[in-house]
Each structure stands twice: as structure tokens, then as C-alpha cells.
C-alpha positions in Angstrom: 0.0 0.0 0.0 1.6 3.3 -0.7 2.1 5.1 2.3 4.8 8.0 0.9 4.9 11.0 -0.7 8.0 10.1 -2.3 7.7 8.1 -5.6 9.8 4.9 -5.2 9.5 1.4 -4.3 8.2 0.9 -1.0 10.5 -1.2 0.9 8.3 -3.9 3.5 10.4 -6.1 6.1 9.1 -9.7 6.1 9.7 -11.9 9.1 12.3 -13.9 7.3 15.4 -12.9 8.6 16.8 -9.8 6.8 14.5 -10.2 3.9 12.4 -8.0 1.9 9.8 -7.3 -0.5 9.3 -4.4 -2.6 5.8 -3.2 -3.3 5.3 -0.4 -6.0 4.0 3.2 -5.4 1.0 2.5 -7.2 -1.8 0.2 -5.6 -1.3 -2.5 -8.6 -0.1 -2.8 -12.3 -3.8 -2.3 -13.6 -3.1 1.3 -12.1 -0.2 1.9 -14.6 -2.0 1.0 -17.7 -4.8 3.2 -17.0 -3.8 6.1 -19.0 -6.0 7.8 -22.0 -3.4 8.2 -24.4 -2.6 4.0 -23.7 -6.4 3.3 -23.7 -6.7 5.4 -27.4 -3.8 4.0 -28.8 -5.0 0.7 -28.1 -9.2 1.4 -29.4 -7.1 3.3 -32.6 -4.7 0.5 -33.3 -8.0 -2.0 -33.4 -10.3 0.2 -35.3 -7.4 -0.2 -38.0 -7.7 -3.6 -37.9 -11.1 -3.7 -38.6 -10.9 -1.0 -41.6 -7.9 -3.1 -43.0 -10.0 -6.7 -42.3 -13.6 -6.4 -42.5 -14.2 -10.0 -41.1 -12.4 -8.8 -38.0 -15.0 -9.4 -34.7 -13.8 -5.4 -33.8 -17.0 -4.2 -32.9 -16.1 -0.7 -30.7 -15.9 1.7 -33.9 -13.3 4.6 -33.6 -12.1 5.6 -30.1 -13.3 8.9 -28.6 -10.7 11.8 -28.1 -8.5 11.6 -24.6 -10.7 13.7 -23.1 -13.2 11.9 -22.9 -11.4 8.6 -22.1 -9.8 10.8 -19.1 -13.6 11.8 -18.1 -14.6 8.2 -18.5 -11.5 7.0 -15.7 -12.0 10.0 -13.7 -15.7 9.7 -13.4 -15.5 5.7 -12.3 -13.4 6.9 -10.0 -15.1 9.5 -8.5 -17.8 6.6 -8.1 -16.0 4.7 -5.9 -14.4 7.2 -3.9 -16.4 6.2 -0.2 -15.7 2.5 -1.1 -11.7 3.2 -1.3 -11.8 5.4 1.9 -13.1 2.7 3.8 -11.1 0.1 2.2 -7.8 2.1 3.4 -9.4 2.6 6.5 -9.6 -1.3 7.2 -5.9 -1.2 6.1 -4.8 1.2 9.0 -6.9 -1.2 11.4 -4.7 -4.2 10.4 -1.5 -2.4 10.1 -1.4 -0.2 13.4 -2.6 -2.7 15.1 -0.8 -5.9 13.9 -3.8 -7.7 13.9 -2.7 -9.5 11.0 -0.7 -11.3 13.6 -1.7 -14.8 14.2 -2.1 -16.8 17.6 1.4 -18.4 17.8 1.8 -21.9 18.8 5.1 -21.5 20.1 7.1 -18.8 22.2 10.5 -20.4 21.4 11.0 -19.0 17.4 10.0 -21.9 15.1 9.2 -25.9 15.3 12.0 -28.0 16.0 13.2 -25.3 18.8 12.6 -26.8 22.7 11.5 -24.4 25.3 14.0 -25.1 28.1 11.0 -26.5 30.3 8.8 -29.0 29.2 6.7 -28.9 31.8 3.3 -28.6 31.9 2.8 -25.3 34.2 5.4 -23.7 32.4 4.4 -24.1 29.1 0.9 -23.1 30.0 2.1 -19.8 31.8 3.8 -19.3 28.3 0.5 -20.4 26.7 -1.1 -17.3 28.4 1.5 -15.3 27.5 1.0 -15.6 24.2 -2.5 -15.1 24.2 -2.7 -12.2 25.9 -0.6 -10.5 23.7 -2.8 -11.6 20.5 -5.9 -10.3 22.6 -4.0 -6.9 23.2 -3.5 -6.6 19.4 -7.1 -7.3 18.6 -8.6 -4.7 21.3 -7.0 -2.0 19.1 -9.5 -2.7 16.3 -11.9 -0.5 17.2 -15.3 1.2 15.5 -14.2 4.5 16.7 -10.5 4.2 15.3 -12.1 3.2 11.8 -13.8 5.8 11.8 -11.2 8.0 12.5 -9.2 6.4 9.3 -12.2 6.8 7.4 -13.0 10.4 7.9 -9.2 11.2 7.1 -9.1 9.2 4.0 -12.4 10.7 2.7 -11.3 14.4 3.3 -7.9 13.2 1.4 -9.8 12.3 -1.3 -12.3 14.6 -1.7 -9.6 17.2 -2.3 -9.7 19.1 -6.0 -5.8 19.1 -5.8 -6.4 15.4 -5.4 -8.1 14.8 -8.4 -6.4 17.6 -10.4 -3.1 15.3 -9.8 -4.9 12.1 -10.7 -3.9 10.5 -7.6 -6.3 8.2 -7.4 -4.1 6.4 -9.7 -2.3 5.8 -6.9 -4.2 5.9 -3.9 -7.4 4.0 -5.6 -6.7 0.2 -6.2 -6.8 -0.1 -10.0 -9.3 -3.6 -10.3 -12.0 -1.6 -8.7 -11.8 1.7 -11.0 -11.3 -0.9 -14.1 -14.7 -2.8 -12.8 -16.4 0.6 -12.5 -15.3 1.7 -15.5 -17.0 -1.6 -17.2 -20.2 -0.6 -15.2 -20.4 3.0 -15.9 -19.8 2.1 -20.4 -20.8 -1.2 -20.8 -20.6 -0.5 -24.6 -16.7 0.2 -24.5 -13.9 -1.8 -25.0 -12.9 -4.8 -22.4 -10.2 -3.6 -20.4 -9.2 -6.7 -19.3 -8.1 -7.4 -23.4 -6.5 -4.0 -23.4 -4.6 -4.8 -20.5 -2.9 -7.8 -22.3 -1.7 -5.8 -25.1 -0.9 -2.2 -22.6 1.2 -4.6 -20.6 4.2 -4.8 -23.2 3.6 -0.7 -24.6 4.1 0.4 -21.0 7.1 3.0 -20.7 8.8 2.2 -17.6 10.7 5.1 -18.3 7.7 7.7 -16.8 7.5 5.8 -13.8 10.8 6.2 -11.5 9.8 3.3 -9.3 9.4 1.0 -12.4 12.7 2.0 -13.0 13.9 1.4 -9.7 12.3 -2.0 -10.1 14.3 -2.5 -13.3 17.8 -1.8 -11.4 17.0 -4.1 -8.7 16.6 -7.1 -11.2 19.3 -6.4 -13.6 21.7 -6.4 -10.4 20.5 -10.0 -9.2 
């Protein structure tokens, strides 16, 4: 989830020793491909290919100008705007409070490590231990600190500047503004075929983290 204002990969510790994994600044790849100029080039590119083969099943007609393909993102979007806020708002619940966490079964690191005793009182005292601290974790997720999140997130959103910058191409998971967009212009093109061809006409070069991403694999 991106979480920075800074345009990079975001860098997330996993419980595996020194390990990482690297999540991109944008909530999924479908969020890079949503671009007008990709989405006309695409419908214009097809079109062709019906002019050029009539028995081709292309059955879309020309593409409408950028404009209007911006409108069409923007406006699914703006549909889904209170259904984001709350889904970032379930996010904060499960990241401040580590409720992800599950009950452990053991206090001494992994299977195949023995506690130093085996007794019974001992490793029920440990037991309790363990519990208590998973029941800590849980009390945190509370009504009242959702709605906290939520309010935030939907004053984020509802910003002008927000949507002036198109950031909900970054804050806005991309499957959900690609369904709406299905929803709200049934009659349009499938995205989920314009996605298979976008994928190899993306420019990695606009996107810094992409980039970033690029290094990082070249240099394993």
C-alpha cells in the first residue's frame, strides 16, 4: 500500500530474517495502464484492424478523443471514492494494530526449537503469554478508530488538488476503478483485453519506481 509521498519502491520487512519485498508506489499494475493516451492508442490500433480486415469481430468503432477517455477514468473513480476510503481505513486497522498477527503456537522461534521446560505449568504460563498479547493486538481494532481512518481518507480524497493530480491512480486500487469503468460504459472496449496488449507498450521510463524495479533485477 503506498504510504509516501515520495515516488519509489516501497520497501516492506518480512519476518524472514533480513529479507524484503518491494511493493510499488502504485496500488497494482492495472493502475499503470490506466492512461487515456494507452487506452486510445489501443481502441485506434483495433479500429485499423477492422478498416484493413472487415471479417475482423472489432465491434467498438473509432475511439473517442482523450478527453473523454480521461472523463470516463475519472468519473469511475469518482464513483467509488467512499468505497476506497473505507477500504484504506480497514488497512490502518490491520497495520497499526498488527492484527494480522496470528495466535502463535510456540514462544521459542520456530518448530524443531525446545522451550528449556517441558513442563506442563510452564508451558501453560507461556501459553497465556501468548494469548494475551494476541488479545492486546485485537482490542486496538476498534469502531471508533475506523472511523477515524475513514473520515481522514475521505477528506484526502475529496480534495480538488487530489483529483487535479490524478492521484487516485495511486491511492485508488486499479481492479475496482477498471470494474467501475466496465459498469459505468458497458458498450466500451474490455479492459481486461486492453490490458494484455498495454502490458508490453508500458514505458517504464515515466515511472521512477518501475525503473527502480528495473535496477534491482538487472543487479541480481
Amino acid at each position: 500500500m503506498q504510504s509516501t509521498s515520495d515516488i519509489q519502491l516501497l520497501k516492506l520487512e518480512t519476518r524472514l530474517g533480513n529479507n524484503f519485498t518491494y511493493l510499488t508506489y502504485r496500488s497494482c499494475i492495472e493502475n499503470y495502464l490506466l492512461d487515456a493516451e494507452l487506452i486510445s492508442s489501443y481502441w485506434t490500433e483495433k479500429y485499423q484492424e477492422k478498416v484493413d480486415n472487415p471479417s475482423s469481430k472489432w465491434g467498438h468503432g473509432k475511439p473517442p478523443d482523450q478527453q473523454t477517455i480521461w472523463k470516463w477514468i475519472e468519473t469511475s473513480a469518482r464513483t467509488i471514492l467512499s468505497y476506497q476510503a473505507v477500504r484504506w481505513a480497514l488497512s490502518d486497522l490491520l497495520r497499526k494494530s498488527q492484527a494480522r498477527e496470528q495466535l502463535k503456537t510456540t514462544w521459542t522461534g520456530s518448530s524443531g526449537e525446545l522451550p528449556e521446560s517441558l513442563a506442563l505449568k510452564q508451558c501453560q504460563e507461556q501459553a497465556v503469554n501468548l494469548i494475551n498479547q494476541f488479545r492486546q493486538a485485537l482490542e486496538s481494532v476498534t469502531v471508533e478508530a475506523f472511523q477515524t481512518s475513514l473520515n481522514s481518507y475521505q477528506n484526502q480524497f475529496e480534495q480538488e488538488d487530489f483529483w487535479q493530480k490524478k492521484q487516485y491512480l495511486i491511492w485508488f486500487h486499479g481492479k475496482d476503478i477498471q470494474k467501475q469503468m466496465q459498469r459505468q460504459e458497458p458498450n466500451y472496449i474490455s479492459l481486461r483485453h486492453f490490458y494484455n496488449w498495454a502490458i508490453n507498450q508500458l514505458d517504464i521510463n515515466q515511472h521512477l519506481e518501475l525503473k527502480e524495479l528495473q535496477t534491482k533485477i538487472e543487479q541480481l
